[in-house]
C-alpha positions in Angstrom: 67.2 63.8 -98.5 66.6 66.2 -95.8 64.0 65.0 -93.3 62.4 66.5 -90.1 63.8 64.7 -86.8 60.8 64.5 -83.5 62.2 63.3 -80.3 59.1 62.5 -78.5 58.4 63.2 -74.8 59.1 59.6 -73.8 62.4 59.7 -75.8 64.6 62.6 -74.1 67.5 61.5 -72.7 69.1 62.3 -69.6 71.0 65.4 -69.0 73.3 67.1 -66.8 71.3 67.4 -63.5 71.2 70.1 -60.2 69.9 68.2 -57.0 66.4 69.4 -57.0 66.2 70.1 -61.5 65.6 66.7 -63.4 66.9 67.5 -67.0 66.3 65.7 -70.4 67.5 66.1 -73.2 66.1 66.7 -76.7 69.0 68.1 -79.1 72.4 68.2 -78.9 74.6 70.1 -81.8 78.3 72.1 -81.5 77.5 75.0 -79.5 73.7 74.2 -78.8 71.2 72.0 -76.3 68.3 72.0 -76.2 66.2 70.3 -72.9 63.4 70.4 -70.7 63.5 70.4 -67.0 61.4 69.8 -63.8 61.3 71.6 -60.7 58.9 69.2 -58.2 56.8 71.0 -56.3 58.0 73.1 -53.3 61.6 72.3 -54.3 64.4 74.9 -54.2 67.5 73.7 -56.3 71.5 73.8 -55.1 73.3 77.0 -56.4 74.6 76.3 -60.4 75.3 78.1 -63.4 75.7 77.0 -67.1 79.4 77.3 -67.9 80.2 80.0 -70.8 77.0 79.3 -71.8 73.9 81.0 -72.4 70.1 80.2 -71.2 67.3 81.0 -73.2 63.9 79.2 -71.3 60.4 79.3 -71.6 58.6 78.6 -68.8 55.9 75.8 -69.8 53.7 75.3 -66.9 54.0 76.1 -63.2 55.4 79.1 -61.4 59.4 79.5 -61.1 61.3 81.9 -59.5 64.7 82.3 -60.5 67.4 83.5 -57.5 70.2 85.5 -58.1 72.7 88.0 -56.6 76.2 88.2 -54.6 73.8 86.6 -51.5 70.6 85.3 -53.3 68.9 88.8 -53.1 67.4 89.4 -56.0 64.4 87.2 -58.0 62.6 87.2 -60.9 59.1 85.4 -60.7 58.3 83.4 -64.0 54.6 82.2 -65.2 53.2 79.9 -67.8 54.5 81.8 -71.1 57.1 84.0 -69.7 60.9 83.8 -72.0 63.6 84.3 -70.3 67.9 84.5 -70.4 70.5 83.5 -67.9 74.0 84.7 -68.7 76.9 83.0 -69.0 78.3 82.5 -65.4 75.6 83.7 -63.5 75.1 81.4 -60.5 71.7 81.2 -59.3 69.0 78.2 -58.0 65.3 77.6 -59.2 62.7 77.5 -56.7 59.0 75.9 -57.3 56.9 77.7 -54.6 53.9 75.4 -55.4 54.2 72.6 -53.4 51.9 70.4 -55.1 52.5 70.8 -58.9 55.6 70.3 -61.0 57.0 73.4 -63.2 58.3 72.7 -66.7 60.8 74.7 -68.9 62.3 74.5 -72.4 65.7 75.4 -72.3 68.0 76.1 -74.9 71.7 76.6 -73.8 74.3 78.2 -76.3 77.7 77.9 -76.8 80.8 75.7 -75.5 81.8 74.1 -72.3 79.5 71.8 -69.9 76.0 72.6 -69.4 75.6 73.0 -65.5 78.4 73.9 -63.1 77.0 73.3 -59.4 78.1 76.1 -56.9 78.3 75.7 -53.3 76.1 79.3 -53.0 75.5 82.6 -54.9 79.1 83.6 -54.8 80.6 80.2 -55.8 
């Protein structure tokens, strides 16, 4: 009989982590995983990307700007509610500019391959 599975908050388990983004996870299927993460306040993560996969988030609470570029140049600033995608292979850090409040996202990563690949800086 077919049946609806919960995970609850004090049940994720641990994922693949970035120094500075404390992952859990939630689901894990072929080809999809599906986590939370925290960004503690005023942190700015190491350089990463997610493989051949792709990132779909949602940006729970906090503010998160998302780095990017050949050097780090570019940014996109995130608030509570704001979706968002991160191609495959596109190295980039997280940033929590409040320094007294965690950020949370929901993450959902698709396709093969491991989930974070840490990069010594924007251009691997």
């Amino acid at each position: 009989m077919s049946r609806i599975e919960v995970v609850r908050k004090d049940e994720l388990l641990a994922g693949q982590s970035t120094p500075g983004i404390f992952r859990e996870r939630a689901f894990e299927a072929e080809g999809l995983l599906f986590s939370r993460s925290t960004v503690a306040g005023g942190v700015v993560s190491d350089w990463h990307h997610h493989g051949e996969r792709h990132l779909y988030g949602f940006l729970i609470s906090g503010h998160l700007r998302l780095e990017f570029g050949s050097k780090g140049e570019k940014a996109v600033e995130l608030r509570p509610g704001d979706f968002f995608h991160i191609p495959p292979g596109l190295i980039h850090r997280d940033v929590n500019p409040n320094k007294q409040r965690a950020l949370l996202v929901a993450n959902l990563l698709l396709g093969r391959g491991p989930a974070v690949v840490n990069a010594k800086g924007p251009e691997g």
